[in-house]
N, C-alpha and C positions, 0 to 999 in steps of 0.2 A: 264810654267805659261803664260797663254794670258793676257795680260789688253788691254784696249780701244783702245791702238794708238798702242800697239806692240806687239810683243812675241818673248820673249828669250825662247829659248829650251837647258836645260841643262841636258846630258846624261851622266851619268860615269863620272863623273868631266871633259867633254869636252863643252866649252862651244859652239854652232854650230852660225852662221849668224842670224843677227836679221830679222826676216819678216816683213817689213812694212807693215799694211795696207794700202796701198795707197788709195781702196774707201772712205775708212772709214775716212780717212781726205781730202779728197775732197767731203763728203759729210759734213762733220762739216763745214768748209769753205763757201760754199756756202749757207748753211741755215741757216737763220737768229735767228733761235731760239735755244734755248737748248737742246741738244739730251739729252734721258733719261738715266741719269747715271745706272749701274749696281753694285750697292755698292760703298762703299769709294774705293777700290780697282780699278777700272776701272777710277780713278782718276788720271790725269797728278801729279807727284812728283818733284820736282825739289830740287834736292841734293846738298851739301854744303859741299865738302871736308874737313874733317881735317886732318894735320900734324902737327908734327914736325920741328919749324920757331922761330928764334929769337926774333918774332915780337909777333901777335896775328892772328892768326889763322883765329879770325873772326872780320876783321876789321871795317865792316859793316853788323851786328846782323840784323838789319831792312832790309835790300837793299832785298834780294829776296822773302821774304814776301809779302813786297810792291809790288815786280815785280808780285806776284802770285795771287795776288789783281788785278793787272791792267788786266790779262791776261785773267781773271774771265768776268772780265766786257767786254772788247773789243773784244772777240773770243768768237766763241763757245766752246772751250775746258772746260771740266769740272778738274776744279782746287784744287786739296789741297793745304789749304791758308799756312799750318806751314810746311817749311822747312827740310827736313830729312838731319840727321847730321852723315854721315858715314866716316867710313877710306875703304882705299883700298883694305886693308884685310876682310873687313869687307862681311858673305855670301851671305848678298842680294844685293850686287853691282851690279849685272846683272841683276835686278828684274827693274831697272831703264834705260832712255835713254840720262839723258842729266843730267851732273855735273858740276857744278861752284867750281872755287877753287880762291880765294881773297886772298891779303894778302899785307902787308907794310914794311918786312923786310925780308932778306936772310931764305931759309931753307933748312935743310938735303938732300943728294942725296935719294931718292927713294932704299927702299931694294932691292935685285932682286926679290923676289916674288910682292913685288909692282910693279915695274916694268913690270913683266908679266902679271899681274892682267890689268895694265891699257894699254900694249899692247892691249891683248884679246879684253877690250870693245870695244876699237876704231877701229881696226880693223874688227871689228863683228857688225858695224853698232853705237856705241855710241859716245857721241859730248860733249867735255870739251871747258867749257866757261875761261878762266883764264882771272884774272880782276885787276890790280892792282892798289891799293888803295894809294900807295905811289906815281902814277902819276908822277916819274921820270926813264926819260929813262935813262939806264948804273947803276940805282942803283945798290940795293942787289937785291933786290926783280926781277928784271930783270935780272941781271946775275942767279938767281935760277931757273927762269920760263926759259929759253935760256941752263942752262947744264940740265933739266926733258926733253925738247923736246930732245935733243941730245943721252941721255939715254935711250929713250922709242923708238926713232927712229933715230938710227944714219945714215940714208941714206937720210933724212929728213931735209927740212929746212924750218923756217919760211921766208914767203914770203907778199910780198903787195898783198891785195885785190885790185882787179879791182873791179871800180865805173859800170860797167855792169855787175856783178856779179848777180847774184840770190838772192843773201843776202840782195842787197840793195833796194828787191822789193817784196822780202817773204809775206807780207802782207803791207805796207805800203812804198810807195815810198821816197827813200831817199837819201841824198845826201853828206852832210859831217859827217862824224864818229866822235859824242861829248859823254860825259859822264858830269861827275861833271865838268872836266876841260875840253881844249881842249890842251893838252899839245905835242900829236903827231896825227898828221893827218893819219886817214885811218885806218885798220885793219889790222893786218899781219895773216898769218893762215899756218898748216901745212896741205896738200890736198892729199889723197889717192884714186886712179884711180877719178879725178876727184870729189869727195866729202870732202869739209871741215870735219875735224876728230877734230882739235883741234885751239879755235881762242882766239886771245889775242889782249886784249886792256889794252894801256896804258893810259887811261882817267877817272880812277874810275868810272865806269858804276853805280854799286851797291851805291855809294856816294851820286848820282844823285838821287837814287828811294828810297833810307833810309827814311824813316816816323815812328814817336815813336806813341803811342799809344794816344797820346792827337789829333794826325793831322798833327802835327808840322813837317817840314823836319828838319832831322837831320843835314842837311852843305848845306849852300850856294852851288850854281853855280858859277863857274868865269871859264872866262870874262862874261858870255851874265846873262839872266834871266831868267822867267818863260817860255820864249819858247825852250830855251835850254835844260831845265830839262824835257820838254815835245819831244826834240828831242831825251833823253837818255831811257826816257819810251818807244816810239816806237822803238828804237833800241833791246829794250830789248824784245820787241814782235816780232819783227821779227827774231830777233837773235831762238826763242824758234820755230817759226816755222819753220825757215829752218832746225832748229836740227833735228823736228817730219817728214817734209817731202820732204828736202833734195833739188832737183834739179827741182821740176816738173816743176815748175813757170819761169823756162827759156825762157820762151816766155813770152816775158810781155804783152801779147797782154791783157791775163788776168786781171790783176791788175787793169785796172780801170772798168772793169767787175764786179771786187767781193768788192772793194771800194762804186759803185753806188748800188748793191744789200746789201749792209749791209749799206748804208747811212754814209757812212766815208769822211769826204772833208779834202785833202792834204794841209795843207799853206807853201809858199815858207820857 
């Protein structure tokens, strides 16, 4: 199956390495306009894990909605606005590049066929965003997200983001890692041959970008304000493009290149 940004090739129930496009997004990137969609299908998806969790699953319903909204506007990407809601098991896992998995309380170890399942993506080019909404570190919710990474990759460990990372320049320049709160400084990630596979934030990201249908944001920010919530929104666009296009932006000579051609001004 091709879409816009990708292609998964799956033969005989092997699933093979994802092909990036890389023109193709470095041609969205740089043009200011909208390229012309080829059906809904050629549309970015952005996935929303469910499991098996003593809490609730979806602990911010609005949060990547909102994110798919902002990304509409701010990018060229062509966005679907509503959420796909899969399990691991589930057969069009691969049809997608980038899953979020939220949540505010302890849950289940991963079957082994899950397990496998979400080996494959990550290994084969795909990027799990894990976000947690309980915003405390040592919780449950952390001890659950800390024994998935160990399961899926026990040679693996979460590690700090370096502030020179690619991540923190993907599309907007950035500097401290906030969400709703700011309860732990920075980003931890697990990285394979040099690419982020799987990143975790303990600041409620989704918290931050939750918007109900009137406009209203669903929770405050704390400690800062409106420009806090406006630093979780750019986190969250950038977090989406490094997932689509990985490392290229390692030279930041770029970034204020494609910031002046799309008319973007940074504030401290």
């Amino acid at each position: 199956m091709i879409q816009n940004n990708l292609m998964w090739k799956v033969r005989r129930g092997t699933q093979t390495n994802i092909i990036l496009i890389w023109g193709c997004f470095i041609t969205l990137l740089f043009l200011p306009w909208k390229s012309e969609a080829i059906g809904e299908a050629s549309n970015l998806h952005l996935v929303q894990l469910l499991y098996k969790s003593a809490g609730t699953a979806l602990p911010r319903p609005n949060g990547l909605k909102r994110l798919a909204w902002e990304l509409e506007k701010r990018t060229s990407l062509d966005v679907k606005l509503t959420p796909v809601l899969l399990k691991l098991n589930d057969k069009v896992l691969f049809e997608y590049p980038f899953l979020y998995l939220g949540g505010d309380k302890g849950f289940k170890p991963l079957t082994e066929s899950e397990m496998q399942r979400l080996h494959r993506f990550l290994i084969f080019g795909g990027f799990l965003l894990i976000d947690s909404a309980d915003a405390r570190p040592g919780g449950d919710f952390d001890k659950s997200v800390r024994e998935l990474i160990a399961q899926v990759f026990p040679k693996a460990q979460l590690k700090k983001v370096s502030k020179q990372h690619s991540l923190y320049s993907s599309f907007y320049l950035m500097s401290e890692a906030v969400g709703r709160v700011s309860a732990v400084p920075g980003w931890e990630a697990v990285e394979l041959n040099g690419r982020i596979v799987i990143l975790y934030s303990q600041n409620d990201l989704a918290g931050a970008w939750a918007q109900d249908n009137l406009g209203q944001w669903d929770y405050n920010v704390y400690p800062g304000d409106d420009q806090q919530r406006e630093q979780a929104i750019r986190w969250g666009v950038n977090i989406l493009m490094y997932a689509l296009c990985g490392n290229y932006k390692a030279d930041q000579v770029h970034v204020p290149f494609l910031l002046k051609r799309r008319q973007w001004k940074v504030t401290p």
